[in-house]
C-alpha positions in Angstrom: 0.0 0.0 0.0 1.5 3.2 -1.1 -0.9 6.4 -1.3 -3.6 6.4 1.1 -5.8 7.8 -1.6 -6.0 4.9 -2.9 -7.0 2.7 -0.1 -10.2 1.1 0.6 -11.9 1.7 3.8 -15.5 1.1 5.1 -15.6 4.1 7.9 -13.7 7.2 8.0 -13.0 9.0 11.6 -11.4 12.7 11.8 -9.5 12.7 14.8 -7.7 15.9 13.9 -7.3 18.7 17.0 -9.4 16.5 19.6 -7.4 16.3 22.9 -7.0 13.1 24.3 -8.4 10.1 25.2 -11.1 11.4 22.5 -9.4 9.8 19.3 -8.8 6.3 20.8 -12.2 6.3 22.4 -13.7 7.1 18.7 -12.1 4.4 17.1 -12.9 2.0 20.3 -17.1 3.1 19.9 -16.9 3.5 15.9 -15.0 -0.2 15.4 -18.1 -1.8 15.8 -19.7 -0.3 12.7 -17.0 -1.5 10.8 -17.8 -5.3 8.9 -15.6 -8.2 10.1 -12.3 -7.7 8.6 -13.0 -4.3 7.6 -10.7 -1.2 7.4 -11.1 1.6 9.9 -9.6 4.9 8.3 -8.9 7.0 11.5 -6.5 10.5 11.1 -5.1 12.2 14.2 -3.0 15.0 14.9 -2.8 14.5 18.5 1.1 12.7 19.2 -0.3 10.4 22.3 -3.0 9.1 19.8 -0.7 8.6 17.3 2.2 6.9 18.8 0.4 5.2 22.0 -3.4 5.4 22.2 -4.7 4.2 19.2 -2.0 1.0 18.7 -2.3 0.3 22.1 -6.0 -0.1 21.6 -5.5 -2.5 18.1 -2.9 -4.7 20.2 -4.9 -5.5 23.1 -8.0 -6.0 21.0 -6.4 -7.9 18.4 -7.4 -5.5 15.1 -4.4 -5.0 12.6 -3.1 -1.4 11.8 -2.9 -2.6 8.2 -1.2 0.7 6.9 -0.1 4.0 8.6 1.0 7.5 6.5 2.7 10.1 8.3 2.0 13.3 6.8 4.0 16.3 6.3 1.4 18.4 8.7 2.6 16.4 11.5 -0.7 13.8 11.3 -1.2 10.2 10.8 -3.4 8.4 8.9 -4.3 4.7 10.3 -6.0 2.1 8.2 -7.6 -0.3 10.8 -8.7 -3.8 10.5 -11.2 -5.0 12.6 -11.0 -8.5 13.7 -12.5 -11.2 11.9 -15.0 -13.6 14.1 -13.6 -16.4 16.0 -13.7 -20.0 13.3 
């Protein structure tokens, strides 16, 4: 994956300027809309989002930051899968 423009996602979640715990708490409550094995398109400006929050919250729930894209403005861009069901 090499231009996030280009990536398929099934929700999209502007985290931009919203102190935190507000943009892991937005992916944690807007995951569930997402299909099984859907991606999660989250962006955040907010550097304890970006670099502890929001992976923290993909580890311990098992979901897969698929792709990430660091953008000049100082922002990330996280493409999230959600965990498929239990087989």
């Amino acid at each position: 994956m090499s231009k996030d423009e280009e990536q398929e996602f099934n929700l999209f979640i502007d985290a931009m300027n919203v102190p935190c715990p507000i943009p892991s708490m937005r992916v944690r409550m807007n995951i569930r809309n997402v299909p099984m094995d859907g991606i999660l398109k989250v962006t955040t400006n907010i550097p304890h989002a970006m670099n502890n929050s929001i992976p923290r919250f993909c580890r311990n729930f098992k979901h897969k930051i698929v792709f990430r894209k660091n953008h000049e403005d100082g922002s990330v861009t996280f493409y999230i899968q959600r965990k498929g069901s239990k087989l």
